[in-house]
C-alpha positions, 0 to 999 in steps of 0.5 A: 751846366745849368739851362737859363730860363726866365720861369719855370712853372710848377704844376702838379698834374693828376687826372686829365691829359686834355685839359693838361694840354690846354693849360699848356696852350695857354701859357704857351699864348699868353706868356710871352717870355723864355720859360719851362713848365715843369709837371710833377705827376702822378703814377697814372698822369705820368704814363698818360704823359709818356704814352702821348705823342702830343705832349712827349714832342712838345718835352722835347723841344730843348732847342735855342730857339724856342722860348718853351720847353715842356718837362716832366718831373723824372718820376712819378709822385703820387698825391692825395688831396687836402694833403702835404703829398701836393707841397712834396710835388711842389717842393720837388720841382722846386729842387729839380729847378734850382738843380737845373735851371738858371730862373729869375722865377719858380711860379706855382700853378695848379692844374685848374688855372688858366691865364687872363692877361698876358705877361711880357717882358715889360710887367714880368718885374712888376708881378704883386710881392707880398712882404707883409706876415703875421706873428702868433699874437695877431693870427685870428685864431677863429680862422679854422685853417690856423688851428691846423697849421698850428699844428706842423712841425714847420708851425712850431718852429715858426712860434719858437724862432719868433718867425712871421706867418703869411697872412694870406694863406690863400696864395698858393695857385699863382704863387711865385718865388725869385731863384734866391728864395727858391735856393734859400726854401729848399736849403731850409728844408733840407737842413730841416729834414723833420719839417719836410716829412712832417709837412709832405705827410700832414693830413691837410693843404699845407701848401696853403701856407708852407713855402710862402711863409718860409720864403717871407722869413728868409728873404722877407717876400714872395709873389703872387699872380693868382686869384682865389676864384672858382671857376670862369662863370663864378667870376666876371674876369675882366674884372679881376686885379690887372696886375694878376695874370692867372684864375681859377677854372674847372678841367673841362 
């Protein structure tokens, strides 16, 4: 039987166990609902994990009566950066969620993102949903990052299927799908075996565009809670959108 949850957030971890534990504090105050976070790891953050009492009692809490729960992804996923190693970890909590979890929605995080305003139970509904995309007429071809997406075997199939691209590409820290478009991300994938190793190998972030397009096509939307900043001194952070919860920050 599948455990029910309001969210699970998908994080992929690789290089620093304090700020992992902090991040995990955080969500832990300022999300005020039912949820699971779910890590995906790398070798060498996946044994730091297990071998760290902290973190390994808070994987344990499973019980009724706490809203958290802390799990780790049941193996080690080693990414590289700028590459589709990161989708592959991302894709891969999203398979084990639908598998094991009963969610209202799968939220993306980085390792580098922290909360600014608390999400509750009276604006969790209310999270931006974005439904607007692009066809391949109206991409502007001067950005540089379409020329690579472009290039995917996911890119091909979206200019032959007649398919939309997402427009803002930049929506992949804080990015969140409900349960139907996560089951209807990774059904797609799965039917399209060759897309997925294509997209898990490219040699660039396509996790900037991937599953945000396939979930815009599928179900015509997905969300967004993130900002694209780069750390807490490069922006004032009271003044960032109130109906988005999570910026970006260094791992200090």
């Amino acid at each position: 039987m599948k455990k029910k949850t309001t969210i699970v957030f998908s994080i992929n971890v690789h290089e620093n166990v304090k700020f992992l534990q902090k991040q995990i504090e955080d969500i832990e105050a300022n999300v005020l609902l039912d949820f699971v976070v779910l890590i995906n790891a790398n070798e060498f953050m996946y044994n730091e994990i297990i071998n760290n009492k902290s973190l390994m009692a808070r994987t344990a809490k499973a019980s009724k009566a706490t809203r958290a729960f802390i799990e780790l992804y049941p193996e080690p996923i080693n990414k590289i950066h700028n590459h589709g190693t990161l989708t592959k970890g991302i894709y891969l909590n999203m398979e084990y969620a639908v598998s094991n979890y009963d969610f209202e929605y799968f939220i993306v995080l980085s390792s580098r993102n922290l909360f600014y305003n608390t999400l509750h139970k009276d604006n969790y509904h209310a999270m931006p949903r974005i439904s607007y995309g692009a066809t391949i007429e109206q991409l502007n071809y001067q950005e540089w990052h379409w020329r690579i997406f472009l290039q995917t075997k996911l890119g091909n199939y979206i200019i032959a299927n007649n398919w939309r691209f997402c427009q803002a590409y930049m929506h992949h820290e804080g990015l969140g799908f409900d349960y139907a478009s996560s089951t209807q991300i990774v059904d797609f994938l799965e039917k399209n075996k060759d897309i997925k190793e294509d997209l898990f190998n490219f040699n660039w972030g396509v996790e900037e565009f991937a599953l945000h397009t396939i979930a815009l096509n599928l179900t015509g939307y997905y969300y967004n809670i993130g900002n694209w900043t780069n750390d807490d001194d490069f922006v004032n952070i009271h003044k960032l959108p109130s109906d988005r919860f999570v910026y970006k920050t260094f791992r200090r």
